[in-house]
N, C-alpha and C positions, 0 to 999 in steps of 0.2 A: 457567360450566363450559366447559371449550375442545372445540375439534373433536374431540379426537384421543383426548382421556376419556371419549366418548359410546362407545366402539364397544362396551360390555355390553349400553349400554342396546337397542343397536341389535338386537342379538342376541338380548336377552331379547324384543324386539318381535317380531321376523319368527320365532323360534321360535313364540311364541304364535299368533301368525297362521299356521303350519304345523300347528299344533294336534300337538304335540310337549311330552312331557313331559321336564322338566329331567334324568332319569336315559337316556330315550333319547337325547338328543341328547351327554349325555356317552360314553356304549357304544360310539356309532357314530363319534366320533373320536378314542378311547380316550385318558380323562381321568376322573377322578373328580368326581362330581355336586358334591362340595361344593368341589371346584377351579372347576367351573362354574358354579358359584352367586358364587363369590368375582368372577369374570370379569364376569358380568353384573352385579354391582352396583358396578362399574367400580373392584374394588380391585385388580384385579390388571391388569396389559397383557398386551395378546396382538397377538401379526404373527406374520409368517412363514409354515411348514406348517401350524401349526395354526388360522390364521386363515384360510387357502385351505380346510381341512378343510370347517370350521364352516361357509363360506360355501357347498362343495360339497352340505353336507346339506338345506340350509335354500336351495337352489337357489335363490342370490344370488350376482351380482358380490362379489368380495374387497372390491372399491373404495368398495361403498355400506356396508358394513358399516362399514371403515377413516375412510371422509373423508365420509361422510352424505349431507344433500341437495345438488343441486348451487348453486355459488354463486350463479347465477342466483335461485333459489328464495330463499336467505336474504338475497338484496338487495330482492328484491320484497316480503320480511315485513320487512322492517327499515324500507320506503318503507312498508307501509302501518302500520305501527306508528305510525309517525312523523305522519303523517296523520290518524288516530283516537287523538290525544295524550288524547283528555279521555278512552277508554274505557279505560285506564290498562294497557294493555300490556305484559306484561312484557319489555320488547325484549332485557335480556340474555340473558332463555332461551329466544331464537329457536331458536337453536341447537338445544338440546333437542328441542324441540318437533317440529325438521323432522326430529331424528331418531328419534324416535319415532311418531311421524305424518306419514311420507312424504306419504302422500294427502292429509289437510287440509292439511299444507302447500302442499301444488302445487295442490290447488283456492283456497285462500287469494291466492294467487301470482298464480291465473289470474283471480279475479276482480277483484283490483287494479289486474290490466292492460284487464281491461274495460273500469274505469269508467274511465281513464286515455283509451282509445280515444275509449268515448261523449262524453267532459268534452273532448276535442280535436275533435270531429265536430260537438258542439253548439255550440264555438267559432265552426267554418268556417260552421255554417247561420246562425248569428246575425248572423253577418259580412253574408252574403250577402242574407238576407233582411231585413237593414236597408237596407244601401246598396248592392245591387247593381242596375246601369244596367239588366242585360239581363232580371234578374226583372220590374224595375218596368214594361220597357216589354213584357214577355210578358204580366203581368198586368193592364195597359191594355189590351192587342190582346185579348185573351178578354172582358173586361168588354164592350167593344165590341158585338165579336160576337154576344155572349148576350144586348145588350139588342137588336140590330137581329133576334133569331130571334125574341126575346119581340115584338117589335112586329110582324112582318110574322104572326105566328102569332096574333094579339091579329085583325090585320086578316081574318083568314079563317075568326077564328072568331064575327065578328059577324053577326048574323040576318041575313038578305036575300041578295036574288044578287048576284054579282060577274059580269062579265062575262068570257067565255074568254080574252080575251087578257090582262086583267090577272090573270084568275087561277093562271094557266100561269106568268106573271111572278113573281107571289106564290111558288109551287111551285118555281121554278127559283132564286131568292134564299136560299130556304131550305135549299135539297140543295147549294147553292155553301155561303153560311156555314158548314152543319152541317159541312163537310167541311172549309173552313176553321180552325173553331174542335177538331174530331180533330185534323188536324194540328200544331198548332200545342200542342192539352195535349199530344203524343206529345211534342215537342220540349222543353215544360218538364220535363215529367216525367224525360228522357233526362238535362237539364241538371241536375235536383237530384240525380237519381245520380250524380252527382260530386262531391256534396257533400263527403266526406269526404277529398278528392283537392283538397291546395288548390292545385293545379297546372292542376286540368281550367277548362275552358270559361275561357279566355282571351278578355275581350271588349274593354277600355282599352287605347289605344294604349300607356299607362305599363305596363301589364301586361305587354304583349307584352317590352316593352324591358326588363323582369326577368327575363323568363324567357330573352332572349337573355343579357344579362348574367352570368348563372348560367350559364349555356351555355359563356363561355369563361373563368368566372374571374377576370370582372372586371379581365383585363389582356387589352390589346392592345396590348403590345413590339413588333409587327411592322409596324402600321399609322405608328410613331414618324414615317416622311420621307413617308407618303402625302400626296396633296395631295387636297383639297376633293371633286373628284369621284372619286377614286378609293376614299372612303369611301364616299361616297354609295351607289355601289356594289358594294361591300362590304356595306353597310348589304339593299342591295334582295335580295342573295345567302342572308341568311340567314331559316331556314325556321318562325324564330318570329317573325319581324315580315311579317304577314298585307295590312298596308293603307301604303297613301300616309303617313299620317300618322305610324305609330308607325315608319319606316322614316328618314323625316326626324327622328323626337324621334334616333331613335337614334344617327342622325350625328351630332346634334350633344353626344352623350353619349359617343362612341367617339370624336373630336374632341378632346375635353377628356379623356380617360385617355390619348391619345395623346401628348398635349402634357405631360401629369403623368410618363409614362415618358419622356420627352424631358428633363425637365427635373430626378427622380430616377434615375435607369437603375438596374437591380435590385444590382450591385455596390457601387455609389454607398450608395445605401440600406443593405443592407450593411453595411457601414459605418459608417456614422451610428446605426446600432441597436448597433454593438457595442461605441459609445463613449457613448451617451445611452438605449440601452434603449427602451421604448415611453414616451418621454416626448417627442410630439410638439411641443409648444412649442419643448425646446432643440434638434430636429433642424430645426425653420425657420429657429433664430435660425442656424444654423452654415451652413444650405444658403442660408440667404439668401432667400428664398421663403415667398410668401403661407399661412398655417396651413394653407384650406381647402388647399391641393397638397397637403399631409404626409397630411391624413384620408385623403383620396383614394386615395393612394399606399399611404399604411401596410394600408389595408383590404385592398387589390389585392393585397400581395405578403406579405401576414401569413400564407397559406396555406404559402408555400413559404421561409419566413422565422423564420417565429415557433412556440413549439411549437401554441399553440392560434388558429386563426384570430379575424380580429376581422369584427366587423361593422359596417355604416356607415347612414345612412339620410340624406335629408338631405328639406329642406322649404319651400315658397316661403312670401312672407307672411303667406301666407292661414293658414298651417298642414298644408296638405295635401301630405301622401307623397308624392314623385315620385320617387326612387332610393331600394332597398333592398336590401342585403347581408346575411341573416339568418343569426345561428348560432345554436345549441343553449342555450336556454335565456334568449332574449331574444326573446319572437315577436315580428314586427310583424305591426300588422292590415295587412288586403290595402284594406278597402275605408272601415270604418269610421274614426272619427275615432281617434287614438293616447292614450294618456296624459298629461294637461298636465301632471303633472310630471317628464317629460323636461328634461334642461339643453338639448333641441334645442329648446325652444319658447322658455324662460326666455332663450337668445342672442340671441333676436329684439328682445329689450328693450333687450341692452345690443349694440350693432352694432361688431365687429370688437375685441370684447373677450373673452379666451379664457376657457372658465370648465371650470373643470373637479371633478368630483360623483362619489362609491363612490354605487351605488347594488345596492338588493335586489329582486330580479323577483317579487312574490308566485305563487303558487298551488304546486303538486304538487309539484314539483323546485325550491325557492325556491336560488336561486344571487345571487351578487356578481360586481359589473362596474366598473368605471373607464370613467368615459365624458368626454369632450375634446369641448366643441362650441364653435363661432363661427359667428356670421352675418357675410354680407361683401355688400358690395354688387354689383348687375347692371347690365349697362349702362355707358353716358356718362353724368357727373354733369352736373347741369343747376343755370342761376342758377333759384332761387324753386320748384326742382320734385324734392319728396320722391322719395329714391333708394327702390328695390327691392333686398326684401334675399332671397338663399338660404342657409339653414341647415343648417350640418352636423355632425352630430356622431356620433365615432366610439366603441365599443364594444365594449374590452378585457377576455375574461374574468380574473377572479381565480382562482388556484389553491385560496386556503381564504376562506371564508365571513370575510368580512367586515363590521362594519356600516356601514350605511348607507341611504341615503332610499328609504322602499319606494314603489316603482315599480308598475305595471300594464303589460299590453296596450290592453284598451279597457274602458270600466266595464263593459259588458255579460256583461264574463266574468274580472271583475278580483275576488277574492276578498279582498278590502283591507276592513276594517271601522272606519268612523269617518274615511272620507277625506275631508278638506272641498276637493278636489275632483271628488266623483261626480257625475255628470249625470244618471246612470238607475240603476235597481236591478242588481244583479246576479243572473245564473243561476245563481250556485256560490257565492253567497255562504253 
């Protein structure tokens, strides 16, 4: 039943809920009960004056009575319907529903968004309290601490005397730790309050140099004729790279997008998308240029280029994330290990050969993507001594669902069942 046929049902609802009987509320907008009667069991239409009437008496907007809940509301029943497939949902009488039960609908709505929140918040702790550097080494330094309080407290509490000076010793070791180990839970404590913030507590050099990257869009057109130190300093300028080290990763990450906008300029590119589309392979073959330039490129300028931006990630041999471009509906983990069946790991096998994969992101908002990856080698090639490969691959949303290889985040929060690549259980499964 469509939107626009509900507005009886609407009517007969918030009457009721006015505690209004069907002959009053025809009197008072002068109409006859069994024209009203006809109205609310949606065989008759009604707009106009007397639709403002109705909604006057029954001290309602015109508009919720006309157009129902808001569309917000029936995207959020239509997401969780779709979610709770097996408790068999009537998903086409959302509609209804929200129009007759404003309230359950928008409590329905709002706890959907809930557990959406909690199911992304248990993502980000899981992340963290698997592989986070700064957890593990916060919760060494406490373990520390609370065995030296246990020992010197072990020592003061054995029979016999001690002597004043080491006792005072013992006494002053103890009010130092104790005060050590306060501190130090304040600051964990302060740090897992950001848990839900997968931005907060920046502690990896690679970190930092995402969140500068993010910062300007992943292009730097201006930087195109800089020279060496004038990145550098560039690099020491900005206020997300905290240390020596993530200041130099950066440069030689601004460096290399420098040299990519040097070698496609945004016109140029341009161009070549509006003759080849987002099929990276034929814009190498025609620029002449190494693939990984086009991932690169195409990611950087798909914001201001493309209708939907693309995402990029890329990854040394080891497998570990070191550049990422995240869009909507593809997370990448921050700390833990990614999904092996990405075509960014499957590149690494076949070296400077393009492969390209539709693949499906499982959980809540399952979406389709086109992903383009090759591994290219680092370095000067050497007689008798295996190259070093970097992997990259980029990350085209599709407009409608398409099929293809269903993909994860990380197993720990990958709702995939029967994957014979899972390494650990899931949280959501």
């Amino acid at each position: 039943m469509g939107r626009d046929t509900l507005t009886g049902s609407r009517i007969r609802e918030r009457r009721a809920m006015a505690g209004m009987r069907q002959a009053e509320l025809a009197k008072a907008v002068g109409i006859s009960a069994s024209y009203l009667n006809l109205i609310e069991h949606n065989r008759r239409r009604i707009g106009g004056k007397l639709l403002v009437d109705i909604a006057a008496e029954l001290g309602v907007e015109a508009s919720l009575l006309s157009e129902g809940a808001e569309a917000a509301v029936l995207a959020s029943l239509g997401e969780a319907a779709a979610d709770g497939a097996q408790a068999g949902a009537e998903i086409d009488r959302a509609d209804e529903f929200a129009g007759r039960f404003p309230g359950w609908a928008a409590l329905v709505a709002q706890q959907h968004r809930r557990i959406e929140n909690l199911e992304r918040t248990a993502v980000t702790l899981t992340d963290r309290l698997t592989h986070d550097p700064h957890l593990a080494t916060s919760m060494h330094e406490m373990l520390t601490m609370v065995t030296a309080i246990r020992s010197t407290a072990g020592i003061l509490a054995e029979p016999g005397e001690i002597e004043p000076e080491w006792q005072n010793r013992f006494h002053r070791n103890l009010n130092e730790d104790s005060q050590r180990l306060a501190e130090s839970s304040q600051q964990l404590v302060a740090y897992l309050d950001g848990a839900g913030d997968a931005a907060a507590s920046l502690t990896l050099p690679t970190e930092e140099v995402d969140a500068m990257l993010v910062a300007h869009g992943f292009r730097f057109d201006a930087q195109v004729r800089a020279q060496p130190e004038d990145i550098r300093s560039f690099a020491s300028q900005q206020p997300e790279l905290t240390s020596e080290a993530s200041q130099d990763l950066a440069a030689s990450v601004i460096r290399q997008l420098s040299e990519d906008a040097r070698d496609l300029p945004e016109d140029k590119m341009a161009a070549l998308l509006a003759r080849h589309g987002t099929a990276p392979v034929d814009i190498a073959n025609e620029a002449r240029l190494p693939l990984t330039v086009v991932l690169r490129r195409l990611a950087a300028v798909s914001d201001a280029l493309l209708p939907m931006a693309c995402g990029l990630v890329m990854c040394d041999a080891a497998g570990t994330l070191m550049q990422r471009k995240a869009i909507d509906g593809f997370p990448l983990p921050r700390f833990s290990a990614a999904c092996p069946k990405w075509p960014l790991f499957q590149a690494l096998a076949r070296p400077m050969q393009p492969l390209r994969q539709v693949v499906t992101v499982t959980g809540r908002d399952a979406r389709s993507f086109e992903c383009y990856a090759v591994a290219e080698p680092i370095g000067p090639l050497r007689v008798d001594e295996s190259p070093l490969y970097h992997s990259y691959m980029l990350v085209i949303p599709l407009q409608a669902a398409s099929e293809g290889r269903e993909v994860g985040s990380t197993c720990r929060v990958c709702p995939s069942v029967g994957c014979e690549g899972r390494r650990e259980p899931s949280l959501l499964a």
